[in-house]
N, C-alpha and C positions, 0 to 999 in steps of 0.2 A: 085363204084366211082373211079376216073379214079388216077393218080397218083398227075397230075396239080391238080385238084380239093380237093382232099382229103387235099393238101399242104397249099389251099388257106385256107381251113375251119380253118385248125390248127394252123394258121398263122392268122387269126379274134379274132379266141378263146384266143390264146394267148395277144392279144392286149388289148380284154376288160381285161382280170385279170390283164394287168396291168394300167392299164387306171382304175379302179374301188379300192377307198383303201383297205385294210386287210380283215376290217371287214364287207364288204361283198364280195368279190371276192369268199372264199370258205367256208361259212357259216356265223353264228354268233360270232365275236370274242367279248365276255362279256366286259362292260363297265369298267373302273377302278374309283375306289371312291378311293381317300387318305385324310385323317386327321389326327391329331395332338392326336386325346384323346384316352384313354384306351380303349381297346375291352372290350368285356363282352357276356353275354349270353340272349337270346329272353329279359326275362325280368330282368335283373341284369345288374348292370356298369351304367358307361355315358351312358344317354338318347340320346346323339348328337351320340351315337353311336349306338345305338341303331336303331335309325331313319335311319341312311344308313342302317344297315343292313335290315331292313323290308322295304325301298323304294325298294332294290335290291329283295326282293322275290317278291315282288308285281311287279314287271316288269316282273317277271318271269312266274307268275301265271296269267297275264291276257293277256298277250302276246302268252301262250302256250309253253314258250320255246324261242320263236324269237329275246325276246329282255332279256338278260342275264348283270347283274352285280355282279363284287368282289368287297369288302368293305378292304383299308388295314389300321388299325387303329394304332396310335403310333407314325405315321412317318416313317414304314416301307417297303413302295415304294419311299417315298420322303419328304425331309426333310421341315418344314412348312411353311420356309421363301421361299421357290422357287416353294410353289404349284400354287399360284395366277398367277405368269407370264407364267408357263405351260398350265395353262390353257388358257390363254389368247393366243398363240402360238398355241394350239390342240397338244400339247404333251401329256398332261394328260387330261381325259375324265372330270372328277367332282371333286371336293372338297366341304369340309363343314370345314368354314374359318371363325375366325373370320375379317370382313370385311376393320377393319381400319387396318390390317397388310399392306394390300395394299396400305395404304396411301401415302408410300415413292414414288410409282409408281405413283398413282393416286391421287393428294392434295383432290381431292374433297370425296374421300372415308372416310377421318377424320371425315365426319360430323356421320361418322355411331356408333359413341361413344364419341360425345358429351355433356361433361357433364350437365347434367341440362336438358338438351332437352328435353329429354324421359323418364317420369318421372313413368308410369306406362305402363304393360300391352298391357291394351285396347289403350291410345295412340301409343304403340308403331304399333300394328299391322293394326290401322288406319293409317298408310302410306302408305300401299300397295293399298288400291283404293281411295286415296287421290293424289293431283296433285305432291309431294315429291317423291311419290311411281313410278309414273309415270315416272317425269323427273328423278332420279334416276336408272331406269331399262334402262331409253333411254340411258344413259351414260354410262352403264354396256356393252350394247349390242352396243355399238358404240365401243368399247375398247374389242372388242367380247368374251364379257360372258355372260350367262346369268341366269338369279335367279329363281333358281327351286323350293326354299320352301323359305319364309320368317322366319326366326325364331331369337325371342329377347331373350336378357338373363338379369334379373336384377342380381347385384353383389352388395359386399359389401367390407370392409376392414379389410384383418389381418394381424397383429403385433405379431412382436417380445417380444414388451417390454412393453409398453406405449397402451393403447384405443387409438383409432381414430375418434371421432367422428363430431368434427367440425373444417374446418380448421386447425385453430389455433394449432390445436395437431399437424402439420407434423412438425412445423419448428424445422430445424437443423435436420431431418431424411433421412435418403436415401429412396428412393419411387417407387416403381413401379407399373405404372397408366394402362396400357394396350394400349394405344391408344395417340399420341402427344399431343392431345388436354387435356386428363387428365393428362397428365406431366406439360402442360401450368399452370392450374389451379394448382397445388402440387407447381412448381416454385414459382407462387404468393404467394403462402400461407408458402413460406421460408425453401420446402424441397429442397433435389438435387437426381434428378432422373436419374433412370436405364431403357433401354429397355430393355425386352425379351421376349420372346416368355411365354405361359404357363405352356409349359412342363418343361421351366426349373427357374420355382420360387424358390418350392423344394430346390433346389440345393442353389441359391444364400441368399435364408434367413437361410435356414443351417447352412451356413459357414460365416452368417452375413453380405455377399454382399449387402444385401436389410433390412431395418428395416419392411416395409411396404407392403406388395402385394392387390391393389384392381384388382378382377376378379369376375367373375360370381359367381354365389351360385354352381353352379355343378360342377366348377373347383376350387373351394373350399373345395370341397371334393374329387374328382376323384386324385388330384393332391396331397392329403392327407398333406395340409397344416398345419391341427391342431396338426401335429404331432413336427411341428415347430415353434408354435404360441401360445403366452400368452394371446390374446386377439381376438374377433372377433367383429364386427360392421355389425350389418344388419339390417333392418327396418322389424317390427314385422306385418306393417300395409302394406308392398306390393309396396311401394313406393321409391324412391332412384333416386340420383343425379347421377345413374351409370348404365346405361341402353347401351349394344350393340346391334345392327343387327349382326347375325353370320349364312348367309345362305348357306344354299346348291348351289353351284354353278353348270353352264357346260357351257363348251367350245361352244361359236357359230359355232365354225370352222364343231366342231364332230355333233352336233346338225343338221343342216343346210342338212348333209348327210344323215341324217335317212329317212329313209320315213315318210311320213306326217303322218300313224297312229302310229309309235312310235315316234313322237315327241309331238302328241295331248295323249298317255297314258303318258308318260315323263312328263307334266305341269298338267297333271291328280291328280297322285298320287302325284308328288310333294307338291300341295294346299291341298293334303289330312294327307300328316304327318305335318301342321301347327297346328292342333289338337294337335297330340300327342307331339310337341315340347312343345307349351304351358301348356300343361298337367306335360310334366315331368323338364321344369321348374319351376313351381310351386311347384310341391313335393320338389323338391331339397332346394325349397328358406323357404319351411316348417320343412327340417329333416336337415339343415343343422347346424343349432345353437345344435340340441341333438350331434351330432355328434362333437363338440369343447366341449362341457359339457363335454361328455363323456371320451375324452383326458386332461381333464384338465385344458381347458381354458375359460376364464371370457368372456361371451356374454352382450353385451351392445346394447341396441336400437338405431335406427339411428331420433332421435326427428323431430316433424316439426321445429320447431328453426333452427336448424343442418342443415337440408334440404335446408332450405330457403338460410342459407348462403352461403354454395355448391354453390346452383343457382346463386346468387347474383356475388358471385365472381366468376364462370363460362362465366358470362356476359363481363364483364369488362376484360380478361385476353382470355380464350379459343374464345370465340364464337367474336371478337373482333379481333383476331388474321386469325381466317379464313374467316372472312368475308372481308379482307381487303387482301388476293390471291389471288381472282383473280375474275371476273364479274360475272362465272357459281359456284364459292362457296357463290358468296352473294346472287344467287340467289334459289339456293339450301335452305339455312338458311331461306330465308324468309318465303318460301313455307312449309319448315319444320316448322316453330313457328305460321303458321296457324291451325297445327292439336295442338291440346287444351286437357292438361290432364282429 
């Protein structure tokens, strides 16, 4: 090969690796997952973390190697309030969020903890082939993200001082709901409320910042609240006014790049740890009451009465509030109150 010739080749070659991004220019460069919750091990710790970690070895094992993910849990690639816009950007590959963090960005993601809404389960995971599920993905991937496992968490309420059981308990308490819309409802009901993130309730009912923390059942534990709490609130019978979506996310941007068979194993396995999410929230919403026993603190039933009122004033205050932002939150709600506990 001649001198011109050999110049041009190396002079191609160079253009495609940079024309082609990172991760495939000179191999696989593995995906990055970041979330909020504790690591743990195959089967120990948060479930939610768990599930990344085994969605990343199943990419690995049916791929052969080609499609590689690291899992960094805690917040140790990036901190929880800035993973949603990364993603959304293609800075960061995945996240497993919960969804209404995003609401500040996105008004219509509020509806993904809703109080009242989603009152079990089976309704919750019927919105994935229901038309909510639908328009809800089309909105994600419009604002380019998209939903790679669906996963619900029901939650309940612990205290400092005082049971939680029906409204009426919060007034004059500081609160924190997880999501605008259950601070809507705490307002109504004559608390004054706190945001933060989950990682750091811990801290603020500690030091008495918060009297109140409602979150999930697994971050009720993982976040080892009982070690702070006189009181817990959970429904015995699987039911609750406190129901989040908290999915695995990924960047349309990253997605879009892969090749079509690692992006059909990618929504593969995804729909395949919706199993084991519902699996290991379930466990959680079953050992979580031993696990405030066993610190010390008084567990209380969340009653259908209690429930009902939840709902009742969820209506008139939360879901009231966002149905009146904007044309695609009312239309959002409506489609959501078609799917039926």
């Amino acid at each position: 090969m001649n001198t011109t010739r050999r110049t041009l080749v190396s002079g191609l070659a160079a253009a495609s690796a940079l024309i082609l991004p990172a991760r495939f220019a000179f191999g696989a460069e593995p995906l990055k997952i970041s979330h909020q919750f504790p690591g743990g091990s195959e089967k120990e710790g948060d479930f939610r973390h768990r599930l990344c970690d085994r969605f990343a070895k199943e990419l690995d094992k049916r791929s052969n190697g080609a499609l590689k993910a690291n899992v960094y849990p805690g917040s140790s690639l990036m901190k929880v309030n800035a993973q949603f816009s990364a993603v959304r950007k293609g800075a960061l590959d995945m996240t497993l969020i919960p969804l209404p963090y995003a609401g500040g960005e996105i008004p219509e993601l509020n509806i993904a903890l809703m109080p009242g809404l989603v009152t079990s389960y089976e309704q919750g995971f019927a919105w994935k082939k229901a038309e909510i599920g639908k328009a809800l993905t089309d909105l994600l991937a419009d604002k380019g993200v998209i939903i790679v496992t669906w996963i619900w968490q029901a939650g309940g309420a612990a205290s400092r001082n005082v049971p939680i059981i029906a409204p009426e308990d919060l007034k004059g308490l500081k609160f924190r709901g997880g999501s605008r819309e259950m601070d809507l409802v705490a307002k109504a009901a004559g608390a004054a409320t706190l945001s933060l993130p989950s990682s750091e309730t811990y801290a603020a009912m500690q030091t008495g910042a918060v009297d109140v923390v409602t979150t999930s059942a697994t971050s009720l534990i993982s976040f080892r609240l009982q070690e702070v709490s006189k009181h817990l609130t959970i429904s015995k019978a699987g039911k609750s006014y406190w129901f989040m979506l908290e999915p695995l996310l990924m960047s349309k941007a990253i997605f879009d790049k892969l090749p079509k068979d690692q992006q059909a194993l990618i929504m593969t396995v995804g729909a395949e740890m919706e199993k084991l999410a519902l699996d290991g929230a379930r466990a959680d919403d079953a050992s979580v009451s031993d696990a405030y026993l066993k610190a010390g603190a008084k567990v209380h039933d969340l009653t259908d009465a209690a429930l009902a009122k939840w709902v009742a004033l969820a209506r008139t205050s939360a879901w009231k509030d966002y149905a009146e932002k904007n044309e695609a939150s009312a239309k959002l709600l409506k489609l959501a109150e078609k799917v039926t506990a």
